[in-house]
Each structure stands twice: as structure tokens, then as C-alpha cells.
C-alpha positions as CSV (number, residue, x, y, z in Angstrom):
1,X,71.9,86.4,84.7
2,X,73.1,82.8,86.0
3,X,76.3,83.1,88.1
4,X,77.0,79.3,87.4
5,X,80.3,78.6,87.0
6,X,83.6,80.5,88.3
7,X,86.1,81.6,86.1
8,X,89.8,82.5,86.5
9,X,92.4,83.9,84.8
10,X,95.9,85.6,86.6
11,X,95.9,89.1,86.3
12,X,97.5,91.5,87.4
13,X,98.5,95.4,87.7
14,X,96.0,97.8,88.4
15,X,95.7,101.0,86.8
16,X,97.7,103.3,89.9
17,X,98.3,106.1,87.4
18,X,102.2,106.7,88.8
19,X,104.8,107.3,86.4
20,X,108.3,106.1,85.8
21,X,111.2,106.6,84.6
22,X,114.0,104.7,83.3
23,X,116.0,103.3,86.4
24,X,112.3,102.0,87.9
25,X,111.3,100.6,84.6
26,X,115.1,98.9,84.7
27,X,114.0,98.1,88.2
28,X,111.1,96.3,87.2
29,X,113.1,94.1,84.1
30,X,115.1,93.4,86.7
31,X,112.7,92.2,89.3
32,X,110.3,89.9,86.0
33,X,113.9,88.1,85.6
34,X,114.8,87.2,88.8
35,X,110.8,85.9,89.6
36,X,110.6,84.2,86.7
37,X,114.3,82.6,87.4
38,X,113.3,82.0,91.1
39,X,109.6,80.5,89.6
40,X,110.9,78.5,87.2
41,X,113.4,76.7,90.0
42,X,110.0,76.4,92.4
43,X,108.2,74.4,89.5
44,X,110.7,71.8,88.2
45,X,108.7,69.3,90.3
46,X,105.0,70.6,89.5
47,X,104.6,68.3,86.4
48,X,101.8,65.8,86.9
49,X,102.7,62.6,86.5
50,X,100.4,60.6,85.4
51,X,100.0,63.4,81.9
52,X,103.9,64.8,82.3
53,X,102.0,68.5,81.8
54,X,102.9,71.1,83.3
55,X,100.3,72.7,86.5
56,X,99.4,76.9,85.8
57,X,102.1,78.5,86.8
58,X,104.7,75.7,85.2
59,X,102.3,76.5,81.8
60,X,103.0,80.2,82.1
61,X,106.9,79.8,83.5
62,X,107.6,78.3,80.1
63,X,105.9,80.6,78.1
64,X,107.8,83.8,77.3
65,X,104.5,85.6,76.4
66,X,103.5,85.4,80.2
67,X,107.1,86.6,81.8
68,X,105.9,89.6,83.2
69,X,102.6,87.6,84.6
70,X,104.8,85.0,86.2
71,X,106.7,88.4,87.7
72,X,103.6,89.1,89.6
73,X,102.6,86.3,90.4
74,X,105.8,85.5,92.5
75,X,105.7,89.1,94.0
76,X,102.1,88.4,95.3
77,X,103.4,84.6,96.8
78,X,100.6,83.1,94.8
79,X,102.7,80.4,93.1
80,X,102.2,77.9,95.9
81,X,98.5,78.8,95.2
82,X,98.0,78.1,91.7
83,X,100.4,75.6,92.2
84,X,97.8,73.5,94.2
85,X,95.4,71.0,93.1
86,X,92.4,73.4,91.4
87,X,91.0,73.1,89.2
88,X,91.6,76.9,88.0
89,X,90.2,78.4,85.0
90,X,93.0,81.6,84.4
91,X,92.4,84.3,82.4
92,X,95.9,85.3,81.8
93,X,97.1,88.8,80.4
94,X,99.9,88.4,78.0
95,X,103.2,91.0,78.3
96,X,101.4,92.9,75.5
97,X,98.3,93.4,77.7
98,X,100.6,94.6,80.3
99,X,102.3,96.5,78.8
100,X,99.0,99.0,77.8
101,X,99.0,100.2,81.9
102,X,100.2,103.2,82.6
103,X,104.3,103.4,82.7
104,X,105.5,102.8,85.9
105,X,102.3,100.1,86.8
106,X,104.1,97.4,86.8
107,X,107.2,98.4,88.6
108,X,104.7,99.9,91.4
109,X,102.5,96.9,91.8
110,X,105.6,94.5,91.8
111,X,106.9,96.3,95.0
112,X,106.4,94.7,98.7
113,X,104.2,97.3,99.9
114,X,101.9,96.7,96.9
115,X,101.3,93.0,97.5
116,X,97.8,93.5,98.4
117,X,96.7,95.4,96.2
118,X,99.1,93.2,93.2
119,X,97.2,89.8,94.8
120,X,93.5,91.3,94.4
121,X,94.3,92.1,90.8
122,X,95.8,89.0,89.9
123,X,93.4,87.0,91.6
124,X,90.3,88.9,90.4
125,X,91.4,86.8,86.8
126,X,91.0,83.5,88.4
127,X,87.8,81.4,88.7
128,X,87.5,78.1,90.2
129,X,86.5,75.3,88.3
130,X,88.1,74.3,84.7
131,X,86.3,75.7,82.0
132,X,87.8,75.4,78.6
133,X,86.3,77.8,75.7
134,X,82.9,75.4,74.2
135,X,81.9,75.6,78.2
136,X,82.5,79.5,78.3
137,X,80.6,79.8,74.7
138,X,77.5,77.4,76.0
139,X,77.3,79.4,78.7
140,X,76.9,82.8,77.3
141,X,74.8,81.1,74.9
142,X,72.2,80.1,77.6
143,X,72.6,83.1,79.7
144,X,71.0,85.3,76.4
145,X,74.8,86.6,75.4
146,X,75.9,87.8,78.6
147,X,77.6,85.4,81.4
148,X,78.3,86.9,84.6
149,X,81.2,84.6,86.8
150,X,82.4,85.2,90.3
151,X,86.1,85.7,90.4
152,X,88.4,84.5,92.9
153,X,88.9,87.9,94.4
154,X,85.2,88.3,95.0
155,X,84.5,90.9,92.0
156,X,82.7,89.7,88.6
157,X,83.7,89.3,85.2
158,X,80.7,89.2,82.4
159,X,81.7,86.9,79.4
160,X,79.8,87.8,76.1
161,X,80.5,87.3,72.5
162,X,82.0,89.3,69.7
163,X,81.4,87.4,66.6
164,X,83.7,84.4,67.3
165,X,85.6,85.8,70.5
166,X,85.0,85.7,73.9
167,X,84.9,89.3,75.3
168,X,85.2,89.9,79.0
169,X,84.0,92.7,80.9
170,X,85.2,94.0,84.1
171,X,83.5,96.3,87.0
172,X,85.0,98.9,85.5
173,X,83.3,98.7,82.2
174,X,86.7,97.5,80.3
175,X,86.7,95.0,77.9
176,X,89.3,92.5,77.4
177,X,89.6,90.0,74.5
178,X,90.6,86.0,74.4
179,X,93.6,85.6,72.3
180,X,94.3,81.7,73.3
181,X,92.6,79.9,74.4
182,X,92.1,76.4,76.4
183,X,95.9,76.3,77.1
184,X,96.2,72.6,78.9
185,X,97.8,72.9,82.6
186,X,97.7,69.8,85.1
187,X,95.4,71.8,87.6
188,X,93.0,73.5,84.8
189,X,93.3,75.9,81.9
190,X,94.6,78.9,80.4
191,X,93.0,81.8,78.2
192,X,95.1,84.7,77.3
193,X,93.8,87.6,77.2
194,X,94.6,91.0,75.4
195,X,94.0,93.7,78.3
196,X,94.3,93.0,82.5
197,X,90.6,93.3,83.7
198,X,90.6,95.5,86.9
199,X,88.1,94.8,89.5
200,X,86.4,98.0,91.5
């Protein structure tokens, strides 16, 4: 199998099996609003001007689907990151996809002493390069149905088809679905997807 191009996607929360209970889970809400408050300040000025679109993170800031993904990304200091130039290629869980981990995932992950291991989740969804859905579908195409990409984060994500969707497959053996995809940024594109890939 080809390792061609590198996708990405933002990711995050890792399957720590803790639980919760309702002042950490307030705790957490807390913690999404204030990032995504602090986030959204940070990324007034990220707008490219030459297209007036919005970069990554500035995509996802404005999208209420992606609040608790700009959380994490903010708690793992990766907004000057995907801030930058790119291109990136994000597969980004949506708050539904989040919210399938464990209780009490998110509110663990989002806490200083998890940064690391919040960044190597989040960054295992994020490929270099832009590659909007036709180049993801050529690719598993030409790689006979399965596409194997290098992550940011080092692991490997294997892209295949179910019917029309693109399925991805993490080290784990879990499968994650594209919901939406080829959303425009200034520095590359988004995919949502339905369940945060987990690398080893």
C-alpha cells in the first residue's frame, strides 16, 4: 500500500477510561467556553486576504459543531500551529464524535497535565498537504480500496470506501466516518468526521 500523500484532521481525546461526575463535566463546559472565547479573540486577524476565508482553526472557531475541538485545540497550544501557513488536510471530529468517549474524557484530556497526551491525539488527525475528498477517493481508488496516510503525530490512518463515504481506520482497528467534507480554510481543508480516531 502507497503512503503518498499525508492526511490531517484535528482530533482529539483519547479513550483514558476515567469517569466523571457532574462538577468535572461542568468543569469541562466551562473550560470549551473560555478556549473557544480566548480562540476566537486569537483569530480575528487569521483571515487571508487575498480570499477573506478564514485559516483551520478560524474555520472551526466559527463553527459551533467544532466547539469542543477548538477546546482542545487551545488546551494543547496548537492554535499558533494550525494557524500557520500549511497546507493541512484536518480530519476534524464534530461535538457528536466527542461526545461518544467515555464520560469524563474530555474534561481529563483538557487538563494541563494531559497536554501531551491531548496534542498526540489531536495531531494524529492532521496530515500535511491539502487534500480535498476527489484526491482522497482517487487515491483509495489506485491503492486497490485501501489508502494508508502518515499522520502528523507519526501513527497511520487507512482511508477506504463504504459505498460513497470515506471510512477511516485507526491503529486501533476503529472506524470513523466523513460527514463533511472539503470544508474551505485559507491554509487547507476540513473533513468532519463522526468518531475521534485514536492512534496506538
Amino acid at each position: 500500500m502507497k503512503t503518498k500523500n499525508v492526511f490531517m484532521a484535528l482530533a482529539m481525546v483519547g479513550l483514558l477510561g476515567l469517569t466523571s461526575c457532574k462538577d468535572a463535566q461542568k468543569d469541562a463546559n466551562s473550560a470549551m467556553d473560555e478556549a473557544t472565547k480566548e480562540v476566537a479573540v486569537n483569530t480575528d486577524t487569521t483571515k487571508n486576504d487575498m480570499q477573506n476565508t478564514p485559516n483551520i482553526v478560524g474555520v472551526a472557531v466559527g463553527n459551533d459543531n467544532f466547539s469542543t475541538l477548538v477546546a482542545a485545540v487551545k488546551a494543547a497550544g496548537l492554535v499558533d500551529t494550525l494557524s500557520g501557513d500549511g497546507p493541512f488536510t484536518v480530519f476534524a471530529p464534530t461535538n457528536d464524535a466527542f461526545a461518544k468517549l467515555p464520560e469524563g474524557t474530555v474534561a481529563t484530556l483538557l487538563k494541563p497535565e494531559n497536554k501531551a497526551t491531548l496534542t498526540a491525539v489531536l495531531t494524529y488527525h492532521v496530515v500535511s498537504g491539502k487534500f480535498e475528498a476527489a484526491a482522497v477517493v482517487e487515491a483509495i481508488k489506485s491503492n486497490n480500496g485501501a489508502f494508508e496516510v502518515a499522520t502528523v503525530q507519526g501513527g497511520k490512518l487507512v482511508a477506504s470506501l463504504d459505498g460513497d463515504s470515506v471510512i477511516l481506520t485507526d491503529e486501533k482497528g476503529n472506524k470513523s466516518k466523513v460527514v463533511i467534507a472539503d470544508v474551505a480554510a485559507s491554509n487547507g481543508v476540513i473533513h468532519a468526521i463522526d468518531t475521534v480516531v485514536m492512534p496506538k
